[in-house]
Structure formats: structure tokens, C-alpha cells
N, C-alpha and C positions, 0 to 999 in steps of 0.2 A: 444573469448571476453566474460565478462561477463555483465553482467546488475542488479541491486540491486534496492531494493527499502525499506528503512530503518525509520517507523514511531512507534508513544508512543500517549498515550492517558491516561488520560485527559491532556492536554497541562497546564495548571497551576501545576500538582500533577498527573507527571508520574507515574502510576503504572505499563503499559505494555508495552511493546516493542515487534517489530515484525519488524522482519529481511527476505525477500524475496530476493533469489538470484539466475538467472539465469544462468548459466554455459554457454550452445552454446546460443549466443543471438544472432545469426547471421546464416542466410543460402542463400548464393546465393549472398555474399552482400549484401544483405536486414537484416536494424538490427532491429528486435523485441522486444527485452530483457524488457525494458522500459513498453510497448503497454502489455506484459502479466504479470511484477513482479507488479506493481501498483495496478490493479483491485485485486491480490491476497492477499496482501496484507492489502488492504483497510477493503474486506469481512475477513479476519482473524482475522484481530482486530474485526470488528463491529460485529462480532458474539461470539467474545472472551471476549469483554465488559459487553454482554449480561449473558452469563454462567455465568462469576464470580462478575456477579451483580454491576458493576462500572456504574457510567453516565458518557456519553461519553458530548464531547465537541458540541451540536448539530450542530451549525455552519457548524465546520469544519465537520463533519460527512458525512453533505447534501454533502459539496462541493467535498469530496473523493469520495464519492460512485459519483457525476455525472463530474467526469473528461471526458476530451477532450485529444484525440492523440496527439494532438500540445503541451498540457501540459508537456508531458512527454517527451518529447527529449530534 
């Protein structure tokens, strides 16, 4: 099973896109894919923003970087 986690930034004037995709999101029946493509995702961009000098959306920024597990399933 896989698991993705697919965001862009600044949300009015996409400039980046960032694609995170887990392959095995699952062991045991327990599925993770969600719980580790998100936070990678998130830090990708927000440090990606920063390199090629964009302002990110601060809002959403805050609320990426402090997600919750519940969020993402």
C-alpha cells in the first residue's frame, strides 16, 4: 500500500510543489505512510521556500509544521 502526501506553496501563486510518497506504508497492519509522508513533506517545502527565497503562506506554514496524527488519516 502506498501513502502520499502532495502540497505547493504560496497557495494564491503556486510556485513549488512537493510530492512525498511512501511505498510500504504498512507493517504489521499498522498503516504509517500518512504519520511519516506529511511531516516530510511539510520540512521540504519549508526549507525549500527558504533556499529559493519565496514567502511562504505564514498561516498555513504554522499549521503544517504543528499537525496532529488524527489530521492525517
Amino acid at each position: 500500500m502506498q501513502k502520499s502526501r502532495f502540497c505547493g506553496a504560496p497557495v494564491e501563486d503556486p510556485q513549488l510543489l512537493v510530492l512525498v510518497v511512501v511505498n510500504q506504508s504498512s507493517v504489521g497492519g499498522e498503516t504509517f505512510g500518512g504519520k511519516v509522508a506529511a511531516p516530510a513533506a511539510a520540512s521540504i517545502l519549508k526549507q525549500s521556500l527558504v533556499y529559493l527565497r519565496i514567502s511562504p503562506d505564514e498561516h498555513l506554514l504554522k499549521a503544517a509544521t504543528n499537525w496532529k496524527d488524527e489530521d492525517i488519516e
